[in-house]
NUMAR-421836 format. One record per residue (C-alpha): residue in three letters; x, y, z. Coordinates in steps of 0.001 Angstrom, whole numbers, padded with zeros to 6 digits, always signed. Layout:
alaXYZ...
***
This chain:
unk+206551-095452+173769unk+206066-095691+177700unk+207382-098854+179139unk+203952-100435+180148unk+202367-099849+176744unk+205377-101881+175382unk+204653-104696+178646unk+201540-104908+177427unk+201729-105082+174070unk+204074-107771+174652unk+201843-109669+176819unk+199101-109650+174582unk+201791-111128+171641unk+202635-113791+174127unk+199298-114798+174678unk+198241-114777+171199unk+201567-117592+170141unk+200196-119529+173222unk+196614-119916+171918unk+196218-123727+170082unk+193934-122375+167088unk+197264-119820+165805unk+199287-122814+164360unk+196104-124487+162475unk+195093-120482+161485unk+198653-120159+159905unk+199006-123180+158403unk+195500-123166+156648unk+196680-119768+155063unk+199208-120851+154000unk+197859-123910+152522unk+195101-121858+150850unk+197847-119923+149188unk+200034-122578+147948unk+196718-124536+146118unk+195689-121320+144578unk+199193-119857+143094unk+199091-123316+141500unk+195646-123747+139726unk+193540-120432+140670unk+190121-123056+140068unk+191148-123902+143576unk+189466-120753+145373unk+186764-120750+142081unk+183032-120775+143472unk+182254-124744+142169unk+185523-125838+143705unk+184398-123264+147519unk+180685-125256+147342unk+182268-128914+146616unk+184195-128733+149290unk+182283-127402+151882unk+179693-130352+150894unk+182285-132802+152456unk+183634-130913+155209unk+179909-130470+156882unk+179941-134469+157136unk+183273-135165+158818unk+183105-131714+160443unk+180077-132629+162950unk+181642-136009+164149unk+184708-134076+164532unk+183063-131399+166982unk+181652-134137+169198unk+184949-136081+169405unk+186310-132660+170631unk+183955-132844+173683unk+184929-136731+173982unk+188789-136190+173849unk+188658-133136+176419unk+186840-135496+178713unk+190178-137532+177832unk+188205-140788+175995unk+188431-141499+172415unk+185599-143085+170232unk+186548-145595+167318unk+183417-146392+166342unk+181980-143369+164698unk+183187-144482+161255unk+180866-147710+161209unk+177905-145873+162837unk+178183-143416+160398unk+177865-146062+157842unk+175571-148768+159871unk+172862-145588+160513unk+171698-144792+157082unk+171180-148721+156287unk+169198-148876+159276unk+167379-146024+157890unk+166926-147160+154052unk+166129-150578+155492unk+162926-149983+157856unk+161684-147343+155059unk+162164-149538+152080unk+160793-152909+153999unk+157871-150911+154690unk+158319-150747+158356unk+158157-146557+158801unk+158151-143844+156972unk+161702-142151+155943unk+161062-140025+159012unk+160635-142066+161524unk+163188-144385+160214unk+165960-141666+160399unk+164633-141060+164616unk+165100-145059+164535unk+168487-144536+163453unk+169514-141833+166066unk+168129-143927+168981unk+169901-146655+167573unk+173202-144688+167431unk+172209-143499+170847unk+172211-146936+172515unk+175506-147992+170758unk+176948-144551+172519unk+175543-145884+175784unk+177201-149283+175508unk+180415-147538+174809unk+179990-145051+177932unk+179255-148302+180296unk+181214-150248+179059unk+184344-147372+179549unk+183480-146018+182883unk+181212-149302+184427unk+184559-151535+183406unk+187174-149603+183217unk+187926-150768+180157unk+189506-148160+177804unk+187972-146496+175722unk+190449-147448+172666unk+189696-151380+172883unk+186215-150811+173624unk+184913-148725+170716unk+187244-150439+168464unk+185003-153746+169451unk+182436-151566+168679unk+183464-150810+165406unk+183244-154447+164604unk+180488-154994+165806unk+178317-152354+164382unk+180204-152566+161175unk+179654-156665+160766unk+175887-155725+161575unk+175745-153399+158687unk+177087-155861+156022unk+175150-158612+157406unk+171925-156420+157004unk+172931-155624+153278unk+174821-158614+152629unk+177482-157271+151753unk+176323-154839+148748unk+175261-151015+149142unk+171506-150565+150279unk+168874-149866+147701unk+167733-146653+148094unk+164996-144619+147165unk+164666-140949+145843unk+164129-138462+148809unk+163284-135631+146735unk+159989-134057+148143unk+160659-135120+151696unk+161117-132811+154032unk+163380-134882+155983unk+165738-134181+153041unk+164692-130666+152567unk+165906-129457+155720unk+168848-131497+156163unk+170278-131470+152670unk+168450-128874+150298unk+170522-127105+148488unk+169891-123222+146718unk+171898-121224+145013unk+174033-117608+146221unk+175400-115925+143147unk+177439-118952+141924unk+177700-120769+145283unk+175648-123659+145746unk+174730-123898+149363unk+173663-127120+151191unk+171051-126713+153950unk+173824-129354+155932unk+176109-126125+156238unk+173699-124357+158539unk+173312-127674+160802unk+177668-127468+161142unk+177614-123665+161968unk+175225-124480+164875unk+177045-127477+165839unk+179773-125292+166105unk+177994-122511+167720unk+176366-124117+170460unk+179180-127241+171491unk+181176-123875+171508unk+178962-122552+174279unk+179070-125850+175838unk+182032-126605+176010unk+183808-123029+177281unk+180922-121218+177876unk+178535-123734+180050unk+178961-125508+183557unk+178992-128699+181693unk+182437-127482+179750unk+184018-127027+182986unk+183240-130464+183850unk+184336-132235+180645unk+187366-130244+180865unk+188135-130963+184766unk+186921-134774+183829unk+189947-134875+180739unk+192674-132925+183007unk+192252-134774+186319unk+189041-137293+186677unk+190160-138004+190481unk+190322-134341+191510unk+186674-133667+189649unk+185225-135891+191349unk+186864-134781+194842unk+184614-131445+194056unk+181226-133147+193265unk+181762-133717+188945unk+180021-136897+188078unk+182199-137643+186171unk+181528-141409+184859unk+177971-139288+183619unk+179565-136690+181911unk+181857-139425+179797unk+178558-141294+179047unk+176921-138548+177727unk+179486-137655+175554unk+179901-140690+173596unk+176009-140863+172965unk+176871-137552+171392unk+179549-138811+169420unk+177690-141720+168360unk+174457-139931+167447unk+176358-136958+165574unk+178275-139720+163556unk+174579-140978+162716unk+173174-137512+161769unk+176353-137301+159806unk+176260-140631+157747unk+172457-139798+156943unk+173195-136089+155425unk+175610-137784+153180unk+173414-140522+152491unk+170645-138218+151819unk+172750-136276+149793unk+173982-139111+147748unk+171242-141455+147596unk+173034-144151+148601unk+173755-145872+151419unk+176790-148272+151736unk+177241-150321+154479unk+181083-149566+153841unk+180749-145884+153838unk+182939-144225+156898unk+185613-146870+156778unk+188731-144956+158476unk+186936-141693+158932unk+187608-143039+162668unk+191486-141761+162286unk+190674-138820+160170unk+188242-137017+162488unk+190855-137482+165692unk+193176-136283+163153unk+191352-133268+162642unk+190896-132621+166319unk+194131-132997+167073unk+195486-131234+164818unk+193005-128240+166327unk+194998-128257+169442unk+192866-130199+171524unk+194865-132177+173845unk+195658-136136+173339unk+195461-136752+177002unk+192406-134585+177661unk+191649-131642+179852unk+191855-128950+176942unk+189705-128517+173821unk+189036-125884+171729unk+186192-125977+168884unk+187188-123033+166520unk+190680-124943+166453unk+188701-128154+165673unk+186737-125952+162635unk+190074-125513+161441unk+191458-128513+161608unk+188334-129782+159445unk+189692-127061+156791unk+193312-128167+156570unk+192141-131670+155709unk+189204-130958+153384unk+191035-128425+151757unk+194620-130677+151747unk+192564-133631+150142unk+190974-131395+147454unk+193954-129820+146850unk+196339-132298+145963unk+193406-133671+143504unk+193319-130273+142045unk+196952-129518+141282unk+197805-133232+140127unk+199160-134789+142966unk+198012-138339+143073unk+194608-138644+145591unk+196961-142133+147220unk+199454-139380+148691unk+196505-138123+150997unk+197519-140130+153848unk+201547-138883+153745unk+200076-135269+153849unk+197922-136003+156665unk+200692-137748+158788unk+202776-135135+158004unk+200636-132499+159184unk+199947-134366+162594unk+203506-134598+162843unk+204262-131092+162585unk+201431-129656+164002unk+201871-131755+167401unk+205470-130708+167367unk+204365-126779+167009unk+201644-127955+169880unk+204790-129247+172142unk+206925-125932+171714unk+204714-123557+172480unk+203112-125435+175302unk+206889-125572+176769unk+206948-121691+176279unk+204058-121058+178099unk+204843-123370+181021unk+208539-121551+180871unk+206881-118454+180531unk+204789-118887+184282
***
């Protein structure tokens, strides 16, 4: 073989180990395998269309906070707004106040603010990000409970609107039951994708994450860009908590509790970068897999669903270890 066929064949293998999505790729493979040589229901078409129902719901807070931690800010308050929103929904539509529609805008522009507040609040008063959404999360949380009192919000069937028919109808492929949510992840994914490595605005939240001093030397705004972001986060984790609310009919002021950790969890675990400046979407997407797929695994082959949380810490462990080694290679490697 001539020598710069073998140079380059190397140097494509080289760049392939240093890409962040091949360690998620492998592992979920693997994972995949190891469920289904145990119980084959695992990969059967009712056990596919369950859990894609839950990984739609996590999955598009997830691809927000992978915008949000490339811009190198976290947000802990996505778990309560995913609960708070669908209260404020069920609330104004069973008082009487609006129609189911125009309660669910209600709830976005409410989700919306509460992503404004964080933004100021972050890059107005330099407080972090960390303390200030976690305030947040109280905040929003105690106003959900106090709305309810406490107890999960009555609800109403939604079956007929068309609010719920185009967020949440579901239809039947062969023996896969398809959600209409699964269409609203794959163009999450499809265009935060674009945005974030294919648009102007990606270069920004990426030069914002890796060094916010030297963005703004060449004209980013970047204080904007962060603000913007977490009323994405915050309005995704509202159009999130009112799919599954939808979905369910019901609408807990509770629902989301620690969903906060989980989604960074999945992000990370993606390969985007802790301490911003790199993010990568399709390694996001499969980070949502290894989780939904761990936690309905274990279920499935007997493993008690209280040993989700060892898994999970074990994978972050591992994966950010894998992260760490090849990042050294590639720096070496320069």
């Amino acid at each position: 073989m001539p020598e710069g066929r073998i140079l380059d064949s190397n140097s494509l293998a080289e760049r392939l180990i240093a890409k962040p999505e091949l360690g998620p790729l492998i592992l979920l493979i693997i994972e995949i395998g190891v469920f289904w040589s145990i119980n084959h229901d695992f990969l059967s078409a009712a056990n596919i269309s369950n859990t894609l129902a839950f990984t739609v719901e996590l999955g598009l807070i997830a691809l927000a906070m992978t915008l949000l931690m490339t811009s190198g800010e976290f947000d802990l308050s996505v778990g309560s707004v995913f609960g708070f929103s669908p209260v404020l929904m069920w609330t104004l539509y069973n008082g009487g106040v609006t129609s189911l529609e125009v309660g669910f805008l209600a709830a976005l522009v409410a989700a919306g603010v509460i992503g404004a507040v964080n933004g100021r609040f972050v890059t107005q008063l330099r407080i972090p990000s960390f303390l200030v959404t976690l305030g947040m999360l109280l905040v929003v949380r105690g106003t959900a409970l106090f709305i309810t009192d406490g107890f999960p919000q009555r609800t109403w069937s939604a079956e007929g609107s068309w609010l719920a028919d185009i967020l949440v109808g579901d239809f039947f492929v062969g023996p896969f039951r398809i959600y209409a949510s699964l269409f609203w992840f794959i163009a999450a994914v499809l265009v935060l994708g674009y945005l974030l490595t294919g648009s102007r605005f990606g270069n920004w939240v990426q030069a914002a994450g890796g060094n916010a001093n030297a963005a703004r030397a060449r004209g980013v705004k970047v204080n904007s860009v962060k603000v913007r972001l977490f009323i994405l986060s915050s309005m995704m984790a509202a159009f999130a908590g009112v799919i599954s609310s939808l979905r369910t009919s019901a609408a807990n002021p509770n629902s989301g509790t620690g969903y906060e950790l989980e989604v960074i969890a999945m992000v990370v675990i993606g390969g985007t970068a802790l301490t911003g400046g790199r993010g990568t979407i399709i390694g996001t997407v499969l980070g949502i897999l290894i989780l939904r797929v761990m936690r309905n695994g274990i279920v499935l082959v007997g493993v008690p669903g209280l040993a989700y949380n060892i898994f999970i810490g074990a994978i972050i462990l591992g994966m950010m270890a894998l992260h760490s080694w090849l990042e050294r290679r590639h720096q070496a490697g320069t």
